[in-house]
VMD Tcl script that draws the C-alpha trace (Angstrom):
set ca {
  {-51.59 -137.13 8.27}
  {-48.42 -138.82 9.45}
  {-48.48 -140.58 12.73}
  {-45.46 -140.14 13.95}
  {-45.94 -142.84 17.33}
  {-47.03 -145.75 15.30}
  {-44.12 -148.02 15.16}
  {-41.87 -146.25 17.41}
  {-40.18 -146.80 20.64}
  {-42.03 -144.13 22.69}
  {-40.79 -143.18 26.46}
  {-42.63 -140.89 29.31}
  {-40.83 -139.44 32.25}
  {-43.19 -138.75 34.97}
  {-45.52 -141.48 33.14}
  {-47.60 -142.46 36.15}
  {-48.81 -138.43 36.62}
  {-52.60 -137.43 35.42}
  {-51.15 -136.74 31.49}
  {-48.77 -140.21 31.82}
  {-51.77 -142.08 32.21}
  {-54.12 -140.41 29.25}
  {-51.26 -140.27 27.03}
  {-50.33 -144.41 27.56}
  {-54.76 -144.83 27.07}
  {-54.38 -142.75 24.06}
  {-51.50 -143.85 22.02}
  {-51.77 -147.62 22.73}
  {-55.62 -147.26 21.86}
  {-55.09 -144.98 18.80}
  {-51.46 -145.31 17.73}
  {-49.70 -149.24 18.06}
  {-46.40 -148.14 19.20}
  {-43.72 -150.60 19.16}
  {-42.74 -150.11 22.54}
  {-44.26 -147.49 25.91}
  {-41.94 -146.93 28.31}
  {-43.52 -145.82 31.90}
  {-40.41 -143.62 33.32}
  {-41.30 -142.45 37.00}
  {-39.87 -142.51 40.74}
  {-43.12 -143.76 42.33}
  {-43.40 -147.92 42.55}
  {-46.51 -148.03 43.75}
  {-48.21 -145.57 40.97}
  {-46.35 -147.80 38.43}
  {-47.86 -150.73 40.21}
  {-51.43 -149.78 40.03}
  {-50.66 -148.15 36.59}
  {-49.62 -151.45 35.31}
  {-52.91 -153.13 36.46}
  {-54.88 -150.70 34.18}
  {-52.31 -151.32 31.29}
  {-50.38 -154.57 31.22}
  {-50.29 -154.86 27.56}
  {-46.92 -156.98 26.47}
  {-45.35 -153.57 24.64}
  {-45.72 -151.49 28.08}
  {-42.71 -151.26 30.11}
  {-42.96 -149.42 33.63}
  {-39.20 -148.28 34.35}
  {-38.17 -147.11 38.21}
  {-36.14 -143.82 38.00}
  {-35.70 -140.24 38.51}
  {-34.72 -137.66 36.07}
  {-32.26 -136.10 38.78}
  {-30.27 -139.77 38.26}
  {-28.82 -139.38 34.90}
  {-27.32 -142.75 34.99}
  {-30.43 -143.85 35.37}
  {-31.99 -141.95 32.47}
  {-29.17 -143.43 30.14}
  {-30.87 -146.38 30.70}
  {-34.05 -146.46 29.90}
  {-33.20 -144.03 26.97}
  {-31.29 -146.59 25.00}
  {-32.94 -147.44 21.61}
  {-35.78 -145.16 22.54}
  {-37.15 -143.03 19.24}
  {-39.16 -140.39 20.92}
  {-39.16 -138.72 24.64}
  {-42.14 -136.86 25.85}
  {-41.24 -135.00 29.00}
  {-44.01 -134.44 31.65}
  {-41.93 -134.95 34.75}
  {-41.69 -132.26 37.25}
  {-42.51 -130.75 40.23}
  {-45.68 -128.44 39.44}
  {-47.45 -127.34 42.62}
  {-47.21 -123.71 43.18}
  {-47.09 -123.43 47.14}
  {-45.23 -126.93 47.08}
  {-42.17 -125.11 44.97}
  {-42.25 -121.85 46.81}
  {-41.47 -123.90 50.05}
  {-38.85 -126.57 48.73}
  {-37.37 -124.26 45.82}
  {-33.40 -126.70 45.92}
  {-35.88 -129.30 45.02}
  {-38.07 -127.86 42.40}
  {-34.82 -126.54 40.88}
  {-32.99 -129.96 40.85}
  {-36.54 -131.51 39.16}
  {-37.46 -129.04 37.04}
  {-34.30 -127.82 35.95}
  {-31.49 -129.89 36.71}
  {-33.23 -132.70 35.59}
  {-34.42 -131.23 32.58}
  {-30.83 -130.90 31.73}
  {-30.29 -134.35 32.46}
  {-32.98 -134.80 29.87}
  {-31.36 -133.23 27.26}
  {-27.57 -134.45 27.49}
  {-28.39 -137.78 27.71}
  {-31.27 -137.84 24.85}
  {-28.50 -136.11 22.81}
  {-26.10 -138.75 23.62}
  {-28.24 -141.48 22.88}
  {-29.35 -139.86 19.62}
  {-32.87 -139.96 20.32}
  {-35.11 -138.54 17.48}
  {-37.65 -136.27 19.08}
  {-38.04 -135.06 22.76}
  {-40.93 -132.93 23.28}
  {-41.44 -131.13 26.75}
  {-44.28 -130.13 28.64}
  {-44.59 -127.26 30.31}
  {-47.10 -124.32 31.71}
  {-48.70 -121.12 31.37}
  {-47.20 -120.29 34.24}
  {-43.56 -119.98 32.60}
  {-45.25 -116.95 30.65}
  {-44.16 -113.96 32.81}
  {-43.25 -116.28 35.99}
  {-43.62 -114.50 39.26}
  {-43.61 -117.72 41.02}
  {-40.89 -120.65 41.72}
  {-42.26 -123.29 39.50}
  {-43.47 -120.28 36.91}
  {-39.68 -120.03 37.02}
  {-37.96 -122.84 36.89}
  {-40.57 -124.15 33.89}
  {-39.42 -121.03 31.84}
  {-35.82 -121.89 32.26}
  {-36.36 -125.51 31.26}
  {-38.25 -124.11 28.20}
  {-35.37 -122.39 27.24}
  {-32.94 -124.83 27.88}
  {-34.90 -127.72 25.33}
  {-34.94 -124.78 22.49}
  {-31.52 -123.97 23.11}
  {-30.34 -127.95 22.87}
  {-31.30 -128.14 19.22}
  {-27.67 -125.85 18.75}
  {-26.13 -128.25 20.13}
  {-27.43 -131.64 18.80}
  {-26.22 -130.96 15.14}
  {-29.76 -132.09 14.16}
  {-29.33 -135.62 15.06}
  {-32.52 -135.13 18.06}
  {-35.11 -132.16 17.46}
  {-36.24 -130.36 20.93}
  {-39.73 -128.42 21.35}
  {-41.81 -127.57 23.91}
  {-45.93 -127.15 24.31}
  {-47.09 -124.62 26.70}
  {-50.68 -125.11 28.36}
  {-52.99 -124.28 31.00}
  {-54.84 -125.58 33.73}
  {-56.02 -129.44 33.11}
  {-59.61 -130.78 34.31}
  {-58.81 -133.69 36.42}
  {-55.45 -133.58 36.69}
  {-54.13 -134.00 40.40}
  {-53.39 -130.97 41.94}
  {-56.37 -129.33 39.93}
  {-58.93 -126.87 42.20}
  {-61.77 -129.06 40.66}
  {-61.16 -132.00 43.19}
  {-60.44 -129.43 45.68}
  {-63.90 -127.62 45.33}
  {-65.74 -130.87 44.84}
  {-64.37 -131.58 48.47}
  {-65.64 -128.10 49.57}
  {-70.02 -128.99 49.28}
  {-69.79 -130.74 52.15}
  {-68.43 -127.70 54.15}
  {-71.11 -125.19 52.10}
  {-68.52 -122.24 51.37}
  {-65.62 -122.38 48.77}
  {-62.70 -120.28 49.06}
  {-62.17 -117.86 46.67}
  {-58.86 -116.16 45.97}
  {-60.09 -113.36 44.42}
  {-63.04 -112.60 42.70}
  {-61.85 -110.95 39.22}
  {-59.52 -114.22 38.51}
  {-59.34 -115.74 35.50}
  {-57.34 -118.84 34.12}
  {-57.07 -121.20 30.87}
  {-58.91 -124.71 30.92}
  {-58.12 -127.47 29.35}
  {-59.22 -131.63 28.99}
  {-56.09 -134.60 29.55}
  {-57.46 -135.40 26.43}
  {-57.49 -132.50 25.11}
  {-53.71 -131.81 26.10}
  {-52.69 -135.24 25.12}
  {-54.00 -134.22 21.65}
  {-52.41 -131.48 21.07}
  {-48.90 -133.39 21.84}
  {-49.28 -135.84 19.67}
  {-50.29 -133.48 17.06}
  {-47.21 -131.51 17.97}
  {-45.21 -134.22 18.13}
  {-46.01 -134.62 14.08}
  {-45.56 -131.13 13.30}
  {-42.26 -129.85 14.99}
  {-38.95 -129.41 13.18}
  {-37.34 -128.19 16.76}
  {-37.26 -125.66 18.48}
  {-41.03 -124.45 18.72}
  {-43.12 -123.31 21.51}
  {-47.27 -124.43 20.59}
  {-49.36 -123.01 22.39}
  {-53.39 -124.14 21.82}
  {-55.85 -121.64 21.92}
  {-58.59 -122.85 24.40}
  {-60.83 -121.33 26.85}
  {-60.76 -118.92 29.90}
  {-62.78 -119.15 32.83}
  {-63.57 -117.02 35.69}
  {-63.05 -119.01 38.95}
  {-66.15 -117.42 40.65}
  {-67.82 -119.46 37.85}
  {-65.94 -122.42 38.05}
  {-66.92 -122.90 41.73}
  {-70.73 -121.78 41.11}
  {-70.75 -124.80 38.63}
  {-69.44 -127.56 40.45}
  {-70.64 -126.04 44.24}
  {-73.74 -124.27 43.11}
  {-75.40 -124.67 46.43}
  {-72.41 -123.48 48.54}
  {-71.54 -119.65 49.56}
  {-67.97 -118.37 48.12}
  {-65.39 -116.65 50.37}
  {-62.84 -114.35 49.48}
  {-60.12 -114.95 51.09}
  {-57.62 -113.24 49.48}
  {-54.71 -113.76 46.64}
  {-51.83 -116.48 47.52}
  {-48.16 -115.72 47.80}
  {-46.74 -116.72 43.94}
  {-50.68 -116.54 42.66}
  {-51.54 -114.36 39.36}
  {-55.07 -112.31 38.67}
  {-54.77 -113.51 35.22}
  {-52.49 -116.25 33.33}
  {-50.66 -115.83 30.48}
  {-49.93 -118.26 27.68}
  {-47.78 -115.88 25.46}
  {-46.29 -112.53 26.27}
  {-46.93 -109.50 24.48}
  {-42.77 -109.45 23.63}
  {-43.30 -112.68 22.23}
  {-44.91 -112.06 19.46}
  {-42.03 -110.76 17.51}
  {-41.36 -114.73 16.54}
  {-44.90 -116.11 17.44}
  {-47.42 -117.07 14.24}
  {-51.10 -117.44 14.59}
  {-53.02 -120.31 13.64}
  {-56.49 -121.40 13.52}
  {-56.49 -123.84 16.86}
  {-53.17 -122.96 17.89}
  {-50.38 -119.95 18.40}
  {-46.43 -120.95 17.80}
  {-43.64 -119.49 18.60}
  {-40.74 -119.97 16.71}
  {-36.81 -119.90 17.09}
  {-35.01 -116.88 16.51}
  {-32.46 -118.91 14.32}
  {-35.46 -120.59 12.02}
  {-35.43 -118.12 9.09}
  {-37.06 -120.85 6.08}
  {-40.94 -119.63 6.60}
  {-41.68 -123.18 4.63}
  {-41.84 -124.47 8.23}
  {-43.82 -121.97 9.85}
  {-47.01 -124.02 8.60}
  {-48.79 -120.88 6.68}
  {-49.43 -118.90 9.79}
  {-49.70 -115.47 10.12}
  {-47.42 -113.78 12.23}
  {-48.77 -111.67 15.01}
  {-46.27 -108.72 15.07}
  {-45.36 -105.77 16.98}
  {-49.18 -104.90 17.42}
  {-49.69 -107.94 19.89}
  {-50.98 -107.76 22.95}
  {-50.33 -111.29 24.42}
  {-52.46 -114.10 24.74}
  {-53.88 -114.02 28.17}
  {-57.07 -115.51 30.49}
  {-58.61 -112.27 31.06}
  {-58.16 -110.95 26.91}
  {-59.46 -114.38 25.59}
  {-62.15 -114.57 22.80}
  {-63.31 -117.89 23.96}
  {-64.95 -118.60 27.32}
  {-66.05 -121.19 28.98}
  {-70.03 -121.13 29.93}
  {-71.83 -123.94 32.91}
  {-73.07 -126.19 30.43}
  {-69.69 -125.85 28.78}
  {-67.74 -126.84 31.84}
  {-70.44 -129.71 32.89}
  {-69.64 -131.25 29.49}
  {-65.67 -131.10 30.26}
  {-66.19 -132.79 33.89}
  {-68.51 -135.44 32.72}
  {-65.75 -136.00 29.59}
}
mol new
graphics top color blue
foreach p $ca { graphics top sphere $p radius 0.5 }
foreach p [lrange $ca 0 end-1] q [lrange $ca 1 end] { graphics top cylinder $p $q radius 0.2 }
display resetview
């Protein structure tokens, strides 16, 4: 298989976040990239980062996506962008929505113009179940920069290709309930939203995976999607707290039952694959490039946490944590 990092000139916006940091351990380890660029707003992150990885191709690069002066920059001679920056707690964006909007999708705009005017090769974006369906802020916001990086390959005449991968919730990531629960044993009762809720789990390393091999596969203008497992959050807390009591305490403003990764409308242009669902643009007619899938059709029901064939069991998700 090609590896399309080795070699390159590789930049990371929000590159000192959870997925910054097991992406930069990942492709340095596995992939010998000419140059890693650390793009993020936070000094001090970038300072500790840089203790962890002070290796002579890793540069650690001071700026906001909202600055797209800035983001000219650091995107000159760069070959590929991954884009991970962005403001993605729930309650956080429901209470500061100018400033999830000017992250999430002001500066994903930013993003785009300038990688287009610096001819940059490949810019892959990150983004979240919770653009599937949105009923909250961030949900939102992440939809509408999805649809703004598939729309920019019309207008950068094929000199940079634009996709996006959609996942779910990420084990150890900050801002994950795992930490948060953890922090509950000492207390003895965990607070539970709501009893019948489900949601998608994934690894970093898992997720950084599944980017890279993304990154090798897209022609622009794709949505993947990886097809990993559900868990019910009564069982998530059992497993990490299992000597604690759970309290319901009722469903959060912006807050879903269930997650979903693809929407039953969806799968009009979405093609199944063995580890992975993709969803394809309207305007990509040559099936060569649809990787032998098999399209889902009419008959699709949407790929969701509570319809999932794969779920996650204890010994399953003590495997994960200790990964």
């Amino acid at each position: 298989m090609k590896d399309i990092l080795k070699g390159k000139v590789i930049l990371v916006t929000g590159g000192t976040g959870s997925f910054g940091k097991k992406f930069t351990e990942i492709v340095l380890r596995d992939h010998d990239p000419k140059k890693l660029i650390i793009f993020s707003r936070d000094e001090m992150k970038q300072y500790e980062m840089s203790k962890q990885f002070n290796q002579k191709n890793v540069r650690y690069f001071i700026g906001d996506v909202r600055d797209k002066e800035r983001l000219h920059r650091a995107f000159a001679g760069v070959d590929i962008i991954v884009h991970a920056a962005a403001i993605k707690i729930v309650p956080t964006a429901e209470y500061n929505p100018f400033e999830a909007v000017k992250t999430n999708v002001i500066g994903a705009e930013n993003v785009i113009n300038v990688a287009i005017d610096n001819k940059i090769k490949t810019v892959l974006a990150l983004s979240t179940d919770k653009a599937a369906s949105p009923i909250n802020l961030y949900g939102a916001t992440k939809l509408c920069s999805e649809k703004m990086f598939i729309a920019a390959n019309n207008y950068a005449a094929g000199d940079t290709i634009f996709s996006v991968v959609r996942y779910g919730n990420v084990f150890g990531s900050r801002g994950s309930v795992v930490p948060f629960f953890k922090a509950c044993r000492e207390k003895g009762v965990v607070p539970i939203t709501d009893d019948r809720m489900t949601r998608f789990w994934i690894t970093l390393e898992q997720g950084v995976k599944f980017v890279i091999q993304s990154l090798n596969d897209m022609n622009g203008g794709e949505i993947f999607v990886p097809k990993i497992p559900s868990m019910k959050v009564t069982d998530l807390a059992q497993a990490i707290c299992p000597d604690c009591s759970q309290k319901i305490v009722g469903i959060r403003e912006g807050e879903k039952l269930h997650e979903t990764m693809l929407p039953k409308d969806d799968g009009i242009y979405t093609y199944e694959y063995k580890d992975r669902f993709i969803t394809y643009p309207h305007i990509l007619e040559n099936d060569e490039k649809k990787l032998g899938g098999k399209p889902v059709g009419f008959d699709f029901e949407g790929y969701r946490s509570d319809n999932n064939t794969q779920w996650l069991s204890t010994d399953d998700l003590e495997k994960m944590l200790e990964g």
